[in-house]
N, CA, C and O atoms as CSV, one atom per row, in Angstrom:
chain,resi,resn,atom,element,x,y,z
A,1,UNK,N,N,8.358,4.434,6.926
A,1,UNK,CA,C,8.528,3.714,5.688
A,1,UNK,C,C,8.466,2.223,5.988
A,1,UNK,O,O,9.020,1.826,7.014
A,2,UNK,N,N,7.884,1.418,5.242
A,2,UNK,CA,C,7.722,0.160,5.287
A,2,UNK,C,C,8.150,-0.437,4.005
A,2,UNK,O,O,7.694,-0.307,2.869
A,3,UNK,N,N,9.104,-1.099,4.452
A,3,UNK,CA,C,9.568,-1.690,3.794
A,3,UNK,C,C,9.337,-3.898,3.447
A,3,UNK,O,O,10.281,-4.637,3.168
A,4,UNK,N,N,8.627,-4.115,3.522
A,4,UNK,CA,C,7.758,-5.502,3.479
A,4,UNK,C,C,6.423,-5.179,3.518
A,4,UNK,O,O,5.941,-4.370,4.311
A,5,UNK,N,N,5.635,-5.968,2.440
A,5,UNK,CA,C,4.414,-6.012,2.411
A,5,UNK,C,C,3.328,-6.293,3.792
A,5,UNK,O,O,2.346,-5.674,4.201
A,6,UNK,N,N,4.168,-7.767,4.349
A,6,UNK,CA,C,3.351,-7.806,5.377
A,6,UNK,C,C,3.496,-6.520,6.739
A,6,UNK,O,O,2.383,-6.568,7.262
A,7,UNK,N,N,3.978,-5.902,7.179
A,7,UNK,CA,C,4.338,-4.810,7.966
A,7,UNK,C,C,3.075,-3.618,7.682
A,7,UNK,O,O,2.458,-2.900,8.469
A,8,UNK,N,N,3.012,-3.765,6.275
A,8,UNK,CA,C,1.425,-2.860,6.022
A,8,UNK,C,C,0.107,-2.674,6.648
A,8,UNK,O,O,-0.624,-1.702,6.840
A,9,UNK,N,N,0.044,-4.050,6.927
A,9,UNK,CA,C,-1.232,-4.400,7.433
A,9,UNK,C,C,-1.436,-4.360,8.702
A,9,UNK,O,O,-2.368,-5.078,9.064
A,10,UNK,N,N,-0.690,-3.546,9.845
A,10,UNK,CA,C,0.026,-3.486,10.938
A,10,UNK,C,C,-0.014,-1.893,11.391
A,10,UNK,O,O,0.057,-1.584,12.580
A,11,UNK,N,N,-0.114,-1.076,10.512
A,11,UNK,CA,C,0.159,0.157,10.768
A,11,UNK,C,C,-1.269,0.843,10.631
A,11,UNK,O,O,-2.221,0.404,9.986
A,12,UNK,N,N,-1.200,2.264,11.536
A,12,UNK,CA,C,-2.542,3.060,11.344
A,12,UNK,C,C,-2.964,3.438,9.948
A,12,UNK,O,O,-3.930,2.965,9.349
A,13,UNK,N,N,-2.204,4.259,9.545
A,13,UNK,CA,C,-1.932,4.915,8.461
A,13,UNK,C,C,-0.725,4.847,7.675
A,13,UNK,O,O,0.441,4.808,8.070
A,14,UNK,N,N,-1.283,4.836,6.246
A,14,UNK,CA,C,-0.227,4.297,5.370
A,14,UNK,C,C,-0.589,5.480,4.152
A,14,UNK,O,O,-1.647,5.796,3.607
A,15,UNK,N,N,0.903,5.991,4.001
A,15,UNK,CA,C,0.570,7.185,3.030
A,15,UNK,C,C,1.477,6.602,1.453
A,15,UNK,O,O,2.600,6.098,1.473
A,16,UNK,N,N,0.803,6.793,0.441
A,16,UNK,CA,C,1.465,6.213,-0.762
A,16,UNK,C,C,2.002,7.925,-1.426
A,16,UNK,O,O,1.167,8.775,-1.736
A,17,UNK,N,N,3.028,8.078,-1.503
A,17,UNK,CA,C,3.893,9.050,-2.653
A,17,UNK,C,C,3.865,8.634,-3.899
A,17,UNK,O,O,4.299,7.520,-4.193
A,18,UNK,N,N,3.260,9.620,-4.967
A,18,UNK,CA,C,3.253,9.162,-6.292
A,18,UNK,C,C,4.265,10.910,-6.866
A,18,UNK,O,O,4.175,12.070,-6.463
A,19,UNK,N,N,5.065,10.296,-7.855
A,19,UNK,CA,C,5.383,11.867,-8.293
A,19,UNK,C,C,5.706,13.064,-7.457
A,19,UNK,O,O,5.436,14.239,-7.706
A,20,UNK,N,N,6.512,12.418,-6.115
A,20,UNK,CA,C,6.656,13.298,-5.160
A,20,UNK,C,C,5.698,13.990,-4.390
A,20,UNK,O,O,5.958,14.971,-3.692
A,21,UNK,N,N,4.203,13.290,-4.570
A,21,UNK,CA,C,3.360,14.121,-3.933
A,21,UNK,C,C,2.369,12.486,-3.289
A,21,UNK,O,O,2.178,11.369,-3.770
A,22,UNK,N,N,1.811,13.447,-1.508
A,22,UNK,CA,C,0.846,12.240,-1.341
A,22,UNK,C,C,-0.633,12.085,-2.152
A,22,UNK,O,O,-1.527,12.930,-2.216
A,23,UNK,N,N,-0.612,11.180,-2.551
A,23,UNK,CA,C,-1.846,10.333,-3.440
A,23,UNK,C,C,-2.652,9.781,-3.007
A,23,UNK,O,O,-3.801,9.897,-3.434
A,24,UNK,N,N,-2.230,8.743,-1.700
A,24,UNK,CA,C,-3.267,8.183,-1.055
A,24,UNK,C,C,-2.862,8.202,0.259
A,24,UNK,O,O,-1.698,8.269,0.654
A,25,UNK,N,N,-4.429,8.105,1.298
A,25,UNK,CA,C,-3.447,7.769,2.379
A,25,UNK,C,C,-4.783,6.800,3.124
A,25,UNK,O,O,-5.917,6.867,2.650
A,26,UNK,N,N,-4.527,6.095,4.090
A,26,UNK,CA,C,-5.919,5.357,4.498
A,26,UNK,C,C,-4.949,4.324,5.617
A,26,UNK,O,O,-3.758,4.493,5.878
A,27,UNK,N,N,-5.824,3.276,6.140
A,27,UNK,CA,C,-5.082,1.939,6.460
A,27,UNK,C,C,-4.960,0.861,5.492
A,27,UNK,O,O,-5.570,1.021,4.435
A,28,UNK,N,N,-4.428,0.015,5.618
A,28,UNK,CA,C,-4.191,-0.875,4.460
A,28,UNK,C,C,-5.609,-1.586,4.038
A,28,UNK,O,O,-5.607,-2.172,2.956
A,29,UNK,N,N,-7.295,-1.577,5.109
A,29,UNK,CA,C,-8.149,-1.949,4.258
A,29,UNK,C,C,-8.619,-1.010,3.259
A,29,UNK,O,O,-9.042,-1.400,2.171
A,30,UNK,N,N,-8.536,0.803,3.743
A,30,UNK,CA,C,-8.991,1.361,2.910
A,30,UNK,C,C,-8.333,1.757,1.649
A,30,UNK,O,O,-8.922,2.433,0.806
A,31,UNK,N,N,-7.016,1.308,1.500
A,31,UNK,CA,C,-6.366,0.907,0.505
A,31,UNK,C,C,-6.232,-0.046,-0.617
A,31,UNK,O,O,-5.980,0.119,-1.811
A,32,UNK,N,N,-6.473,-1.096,0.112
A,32,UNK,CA,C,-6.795,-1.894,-0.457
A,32,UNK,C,C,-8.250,-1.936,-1.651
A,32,UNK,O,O,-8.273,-2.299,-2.827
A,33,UNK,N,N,-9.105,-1.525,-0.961
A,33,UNK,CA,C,-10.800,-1.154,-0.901
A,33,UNK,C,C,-10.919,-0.441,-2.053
A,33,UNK,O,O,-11.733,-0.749,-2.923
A,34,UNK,N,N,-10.052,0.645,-2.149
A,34,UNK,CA,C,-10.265,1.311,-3.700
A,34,UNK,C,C,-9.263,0.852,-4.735
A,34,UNK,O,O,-9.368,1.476,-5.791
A,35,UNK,N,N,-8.317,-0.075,-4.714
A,35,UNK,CA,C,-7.627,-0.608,-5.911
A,35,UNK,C,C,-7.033,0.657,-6.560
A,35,UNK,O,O,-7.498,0.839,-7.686
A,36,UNK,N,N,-6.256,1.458,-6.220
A,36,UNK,CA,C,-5.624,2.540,-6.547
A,36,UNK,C,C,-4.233,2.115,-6.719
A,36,UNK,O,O,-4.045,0.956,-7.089
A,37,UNK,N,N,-3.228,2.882,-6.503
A,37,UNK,CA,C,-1.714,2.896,-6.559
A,37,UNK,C,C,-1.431,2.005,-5.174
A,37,UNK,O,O,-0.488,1.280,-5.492
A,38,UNK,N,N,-1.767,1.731,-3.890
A,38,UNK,CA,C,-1.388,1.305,-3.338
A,38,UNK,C,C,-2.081,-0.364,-3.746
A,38,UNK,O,O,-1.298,-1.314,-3.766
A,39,UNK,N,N,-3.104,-0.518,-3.956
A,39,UNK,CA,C,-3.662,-2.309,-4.103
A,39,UNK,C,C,-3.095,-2.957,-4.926
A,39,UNK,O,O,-2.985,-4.183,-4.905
A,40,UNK,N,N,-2.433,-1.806,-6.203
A,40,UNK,CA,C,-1.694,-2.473,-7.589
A,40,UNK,C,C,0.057,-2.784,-7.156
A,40,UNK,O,O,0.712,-3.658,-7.723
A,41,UNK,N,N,0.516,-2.051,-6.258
A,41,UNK,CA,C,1.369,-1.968,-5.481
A,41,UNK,C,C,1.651,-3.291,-4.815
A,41,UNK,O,O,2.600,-4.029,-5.083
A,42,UNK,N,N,0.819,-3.478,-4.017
A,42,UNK,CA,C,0.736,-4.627,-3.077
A,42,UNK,C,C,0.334,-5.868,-3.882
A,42,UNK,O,O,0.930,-6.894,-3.555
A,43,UNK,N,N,-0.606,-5.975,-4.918
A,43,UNK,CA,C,-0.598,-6.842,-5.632
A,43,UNK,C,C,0.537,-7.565,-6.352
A,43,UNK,O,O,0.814,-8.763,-6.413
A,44,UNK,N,N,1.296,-6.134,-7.048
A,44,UNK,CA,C,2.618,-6.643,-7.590
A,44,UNK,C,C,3.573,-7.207,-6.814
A,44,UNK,O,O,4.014,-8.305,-7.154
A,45,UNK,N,N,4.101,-6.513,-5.549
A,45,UNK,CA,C,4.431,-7.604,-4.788
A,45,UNK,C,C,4.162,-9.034,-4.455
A,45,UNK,O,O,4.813,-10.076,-4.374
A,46,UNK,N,N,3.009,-8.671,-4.307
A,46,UNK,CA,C,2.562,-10.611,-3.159
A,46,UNK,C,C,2.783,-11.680,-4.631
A,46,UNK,O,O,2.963,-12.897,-4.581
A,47,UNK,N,N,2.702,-10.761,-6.002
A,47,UNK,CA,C,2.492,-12.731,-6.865
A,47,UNK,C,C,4.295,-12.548,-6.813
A,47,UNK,O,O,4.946,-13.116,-7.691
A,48,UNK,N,N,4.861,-11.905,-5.967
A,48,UNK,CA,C,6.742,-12.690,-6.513
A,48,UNK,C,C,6.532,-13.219,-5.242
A,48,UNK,O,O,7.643,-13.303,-4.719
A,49,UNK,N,N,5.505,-13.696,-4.332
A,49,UNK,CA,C,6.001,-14.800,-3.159
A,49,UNK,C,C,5.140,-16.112,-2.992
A,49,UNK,O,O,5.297,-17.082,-2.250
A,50,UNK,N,N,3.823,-15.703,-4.280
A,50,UNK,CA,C,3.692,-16.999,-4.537
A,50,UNK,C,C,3.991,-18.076,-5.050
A,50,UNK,O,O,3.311,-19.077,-4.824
């Protein structure tokens, strides 16, 4: 579990849980890459540290 955004970008594999079930799983570019639950995720984070 990762808990900070930046720590994401760091790891092999990153699995997103939606509804108790896995949804996505990739590294944080191929996550990023399709704008799914994890890019909207990470998006919502990063604008509370700009």
């Amino acid at each position: 579990m990762v808990k900070t955004r930046d720590c994401s970008k760091n790891v092999d594999t990153i699995y997103v849980m939606y509804n108790g079930e896995i949804a996505e799983v990739g590294d944080y570019q191929d996550l990023e890459l399709h704008k799914w639950i994890y890019a909207n995720m990470y998006a919502l984070q990063s604008s509370w540290y700009k």
